[in-house]
VOTORLUM-372129 format. One line per 5 residues: number of its first residue (from 0); their letters; for each residue x, y, z of C-alpha. Coordinates in Angstrom, 2 decimals. Each point is the difference from the previous one (the first is absolute). Layout:
! VOTORLUM-372129
NUM) a) X/Y/Z  ...
! end
This chain:
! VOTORLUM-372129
0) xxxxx) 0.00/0.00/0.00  2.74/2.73/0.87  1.73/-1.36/-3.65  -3.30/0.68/-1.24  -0.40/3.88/1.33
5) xxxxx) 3.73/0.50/-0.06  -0.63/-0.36/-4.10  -3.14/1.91/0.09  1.71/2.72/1.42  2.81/-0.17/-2.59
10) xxxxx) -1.82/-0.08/-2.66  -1.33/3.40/0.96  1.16/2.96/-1.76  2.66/2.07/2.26  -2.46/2.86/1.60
15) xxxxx) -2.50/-2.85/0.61  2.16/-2.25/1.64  -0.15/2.04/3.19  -3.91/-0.30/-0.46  0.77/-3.53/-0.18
20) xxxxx) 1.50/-0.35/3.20  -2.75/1.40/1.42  -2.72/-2.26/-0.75  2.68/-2.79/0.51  -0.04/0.89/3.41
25) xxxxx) -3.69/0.29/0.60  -0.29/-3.13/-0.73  -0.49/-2.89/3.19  3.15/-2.38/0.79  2.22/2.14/-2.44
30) xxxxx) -0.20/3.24/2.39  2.56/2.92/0.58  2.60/-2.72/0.62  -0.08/-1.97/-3.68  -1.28/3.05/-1.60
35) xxxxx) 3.56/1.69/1.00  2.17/-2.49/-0.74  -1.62/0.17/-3.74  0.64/3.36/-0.19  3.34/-0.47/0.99
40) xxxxx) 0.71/-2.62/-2.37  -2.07/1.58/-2.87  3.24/2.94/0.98  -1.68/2.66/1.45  1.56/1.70/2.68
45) xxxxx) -0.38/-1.77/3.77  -1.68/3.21/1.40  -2.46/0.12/-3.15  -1.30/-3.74/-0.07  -0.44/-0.15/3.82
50) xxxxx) -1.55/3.30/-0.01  -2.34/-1.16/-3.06  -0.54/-3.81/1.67  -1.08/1.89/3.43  -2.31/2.27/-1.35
55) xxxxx) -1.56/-2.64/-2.51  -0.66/-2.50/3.57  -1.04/2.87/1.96  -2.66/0.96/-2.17  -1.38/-3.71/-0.71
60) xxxxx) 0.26/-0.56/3.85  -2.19/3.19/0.36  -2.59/-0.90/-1.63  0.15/-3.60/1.32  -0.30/1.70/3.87
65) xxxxx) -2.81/2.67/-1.41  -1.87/-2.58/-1.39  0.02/-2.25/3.24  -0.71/2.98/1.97  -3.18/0.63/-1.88
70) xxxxx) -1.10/-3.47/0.06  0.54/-0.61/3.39  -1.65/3.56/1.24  -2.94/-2.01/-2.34  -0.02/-2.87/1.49
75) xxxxx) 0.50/0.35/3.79  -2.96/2.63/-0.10  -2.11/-3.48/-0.43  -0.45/-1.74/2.89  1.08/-3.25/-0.35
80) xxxxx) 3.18/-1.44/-0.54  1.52/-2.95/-2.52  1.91/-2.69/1.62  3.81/0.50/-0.90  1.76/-2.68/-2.12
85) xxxxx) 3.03/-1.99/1.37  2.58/1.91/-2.13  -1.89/3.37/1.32  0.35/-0.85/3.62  3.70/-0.67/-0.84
90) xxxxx) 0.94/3.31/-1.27  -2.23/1.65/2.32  1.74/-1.68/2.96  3.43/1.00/-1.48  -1.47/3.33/-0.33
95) xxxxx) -0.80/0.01/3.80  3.01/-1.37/1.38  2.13/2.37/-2.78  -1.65/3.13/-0.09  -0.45/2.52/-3.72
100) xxxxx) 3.75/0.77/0.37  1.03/-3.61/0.41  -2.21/-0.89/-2.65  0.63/2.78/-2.56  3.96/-1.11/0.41
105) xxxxx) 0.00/-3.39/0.04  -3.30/-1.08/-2.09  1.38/0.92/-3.21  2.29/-2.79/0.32  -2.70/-2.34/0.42
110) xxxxx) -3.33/1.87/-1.76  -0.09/2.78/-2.72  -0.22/3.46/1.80  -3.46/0.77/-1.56  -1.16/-3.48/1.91
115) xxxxx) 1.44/0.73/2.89  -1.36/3.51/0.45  -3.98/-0.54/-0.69  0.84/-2.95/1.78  0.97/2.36/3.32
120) xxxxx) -2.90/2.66/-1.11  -2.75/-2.79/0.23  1.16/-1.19/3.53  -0.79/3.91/1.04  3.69/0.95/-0.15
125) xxxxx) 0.14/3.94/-1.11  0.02/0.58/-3.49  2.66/2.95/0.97  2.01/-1.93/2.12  0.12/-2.98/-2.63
130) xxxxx) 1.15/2.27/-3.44  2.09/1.99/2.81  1.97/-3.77/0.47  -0.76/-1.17/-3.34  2.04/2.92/-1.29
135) xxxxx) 2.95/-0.09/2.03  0.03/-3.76/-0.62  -0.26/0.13/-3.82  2.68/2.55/-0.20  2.12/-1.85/1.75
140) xxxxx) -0.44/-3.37/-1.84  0.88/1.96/-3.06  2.91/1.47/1.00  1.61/-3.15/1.44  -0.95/-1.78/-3.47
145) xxxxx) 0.77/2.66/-2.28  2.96/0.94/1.95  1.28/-4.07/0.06  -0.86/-0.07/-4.38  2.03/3.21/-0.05
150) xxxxx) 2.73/-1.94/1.45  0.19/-2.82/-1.49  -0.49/1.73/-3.30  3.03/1.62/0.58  2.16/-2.84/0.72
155) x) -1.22/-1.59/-3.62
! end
């Protein structure tokens, strides 16, 4: 799949390929992490495909948390409530025991960030605090990915 986008983005015409990068990074699994290490190896600069990965996650994981927020504000205004799955209870007890932060920094190696937050939003989390944590933790994914490609770019 990253072969896949890494060509898609390629095949781009230059002032597009940034554009690229962008919706690389919206999308789930592939995140600010993969979508800076493409940019990296597509040779843009480090600062420019981490910059472009982060803000391409940070807007899909936006409208992944406003879009649970909604719903939920929806759905807990009914009164009864839905029995949660066994793989719901699971990330809702990590959630507990783990807090947003712990979540927002360490789900992403586990879960897609979008997941993760409308998972958080839907347990009654904040929708501030969660794109507060979700921010801080996609920008720092990014860099340490895009910052790691940069490197071993340069020792090819």
């Amino acid at each position: 799949m990253i072969e896949a986008l890494q060509a898609f983005a390629a095949s781009l015409p230059e002032p597009l390929t940034w554009l690229g990068i962008l919706v690389i990074a919206a999308v789930p699994l592939v995140e600010s992490y993969f979508g800076s290490v493409i940019g990296v190896l597509l040779g843009l600069h480090p600062a420019v495909a981490i910059g472009l990965a982060v803000v391409g996650n940070v807007v899909s994981m936006l409208i992944f948390v406003l879009s649970a927020h909604g719903v939920r504000r929806r759905v807990t205004s009914r009164s009864e409530q839905k029995k949660e799955s066994p793989r719901r209870q699971k990330l809702r007890e990590r959630f507990d025991r783990y807090g947003v932060a712990g979540v927002s920094l360490a789900g992403q190696a586990l879960l897609p960030s979008q997941i993760t937050s409308a998972a958080m939003v839907s347990f009654g989390a904040s929708k501030n605090v969660v794109i507060f944590w979700q921010i801080i933790s996609i920008i720092l994914w990014g860099l340490a990915f895009g910052v790691l490609a940069s490197l071993g770019v340069s020792f090819l």
